[in-house]
C-alpha positions as CSV (number, residue, x, y, z in Angstrom):
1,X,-17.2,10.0,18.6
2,X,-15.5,7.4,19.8
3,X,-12.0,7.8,22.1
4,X,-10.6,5.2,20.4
5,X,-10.6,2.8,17.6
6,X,-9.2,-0.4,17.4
7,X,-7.0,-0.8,13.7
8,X,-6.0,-4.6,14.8
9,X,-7.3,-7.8,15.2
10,X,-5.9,-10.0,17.5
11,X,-4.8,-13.3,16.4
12,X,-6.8,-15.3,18.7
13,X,-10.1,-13.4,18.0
14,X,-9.6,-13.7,14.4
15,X,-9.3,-17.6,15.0
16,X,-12.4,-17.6,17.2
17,X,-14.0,-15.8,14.4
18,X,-13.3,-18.5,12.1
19,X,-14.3,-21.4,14.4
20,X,-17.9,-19.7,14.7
21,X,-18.1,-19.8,10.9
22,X,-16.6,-16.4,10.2
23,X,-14.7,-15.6,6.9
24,X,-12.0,-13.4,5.9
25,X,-13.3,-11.3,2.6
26,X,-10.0,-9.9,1.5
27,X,-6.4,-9.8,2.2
28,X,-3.2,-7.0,1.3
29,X,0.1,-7.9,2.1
30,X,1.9,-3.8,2.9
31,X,5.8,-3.7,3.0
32,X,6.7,-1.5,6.4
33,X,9.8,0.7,5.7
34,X,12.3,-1.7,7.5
35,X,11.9,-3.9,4.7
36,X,9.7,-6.6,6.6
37,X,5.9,-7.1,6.0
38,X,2.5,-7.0,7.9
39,X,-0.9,-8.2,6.9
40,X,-4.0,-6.2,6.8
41,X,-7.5,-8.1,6.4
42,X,-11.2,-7.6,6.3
43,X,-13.4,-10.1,7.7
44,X,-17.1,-10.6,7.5
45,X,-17.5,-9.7,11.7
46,X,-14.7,-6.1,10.8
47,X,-18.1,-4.5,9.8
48,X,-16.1,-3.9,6.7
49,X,-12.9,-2.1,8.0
50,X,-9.6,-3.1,7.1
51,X,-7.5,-3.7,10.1
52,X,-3.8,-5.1,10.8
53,X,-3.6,-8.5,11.7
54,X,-1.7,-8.6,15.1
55,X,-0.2,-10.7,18.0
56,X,-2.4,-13.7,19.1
57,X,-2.8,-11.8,22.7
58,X,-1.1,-8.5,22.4
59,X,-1.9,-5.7,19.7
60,X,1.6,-5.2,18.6
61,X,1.5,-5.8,14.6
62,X,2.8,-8.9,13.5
63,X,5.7,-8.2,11.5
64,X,6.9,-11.2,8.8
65,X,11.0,-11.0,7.5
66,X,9.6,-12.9,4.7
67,X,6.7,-12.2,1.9
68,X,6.5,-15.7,1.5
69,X,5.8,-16.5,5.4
70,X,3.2,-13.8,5.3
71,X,2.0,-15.6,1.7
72,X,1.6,-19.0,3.7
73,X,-0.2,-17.7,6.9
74,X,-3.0,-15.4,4.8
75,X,-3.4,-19.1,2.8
76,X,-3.2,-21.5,5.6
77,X,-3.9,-19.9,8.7
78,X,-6.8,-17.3,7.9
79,X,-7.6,-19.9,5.3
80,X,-8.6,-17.8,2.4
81,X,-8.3,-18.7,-1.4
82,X,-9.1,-14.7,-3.0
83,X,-6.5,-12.4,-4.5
84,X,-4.2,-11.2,-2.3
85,X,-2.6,-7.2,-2.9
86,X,0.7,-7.3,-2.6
87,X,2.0,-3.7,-1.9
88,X,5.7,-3.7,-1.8
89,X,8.0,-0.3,-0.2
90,X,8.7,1.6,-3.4
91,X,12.4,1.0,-4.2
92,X,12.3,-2.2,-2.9
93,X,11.9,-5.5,-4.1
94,X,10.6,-8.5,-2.7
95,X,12.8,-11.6,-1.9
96,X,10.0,-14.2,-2.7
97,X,8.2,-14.4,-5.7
98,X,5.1,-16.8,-5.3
């Protein structure tokens, strides 16, 4: 067993992933408690496991005030066109619609 798994990916791996041809195979937008939101993907290199999408060089979670900043970066900067989940805090209700 392994002492410890990775559940991030950081932000410039995931962009060296996509130079060398990589792809991102899905996408879920979660709501953290406090309201803001964080993205979890799986890529064709995650060997299929869903990970958080962090910091371009640390592995704190990157944390969006905004659903539709997070929207736009999943779309533009992981450039991926497939559904997106959207998974909002129950209660809560998002203040972008896109």
């Amino acid at each position: 067993m392994a002492k410890y798994q990775r559940s991030g990916l950081l932000g410039r791996d995931v962009e060296k992933a996509l130079e060398e041809g990589g792809k991102v195979i899905f996408a879920r937008i979660v709501q953290h408690d406090n309201g803001s939101w964080f993205i979890n993907v799986i890529g064709d290199w995650t060997d299929g496991q869903e990970m958080s999408l962090a910091l371009y060089d640390r592995m704190r979670v990157r944390l969006f005030k905004r659903l539709g900043t997070c929207l736009s970066t999943v779309l533009e900067s992981l450039d991926y066109g497939g559904s997106i989940q959207i998974i909002p805090v129950e209660g809560r209700h998002a203040q972008t619609v896109i």
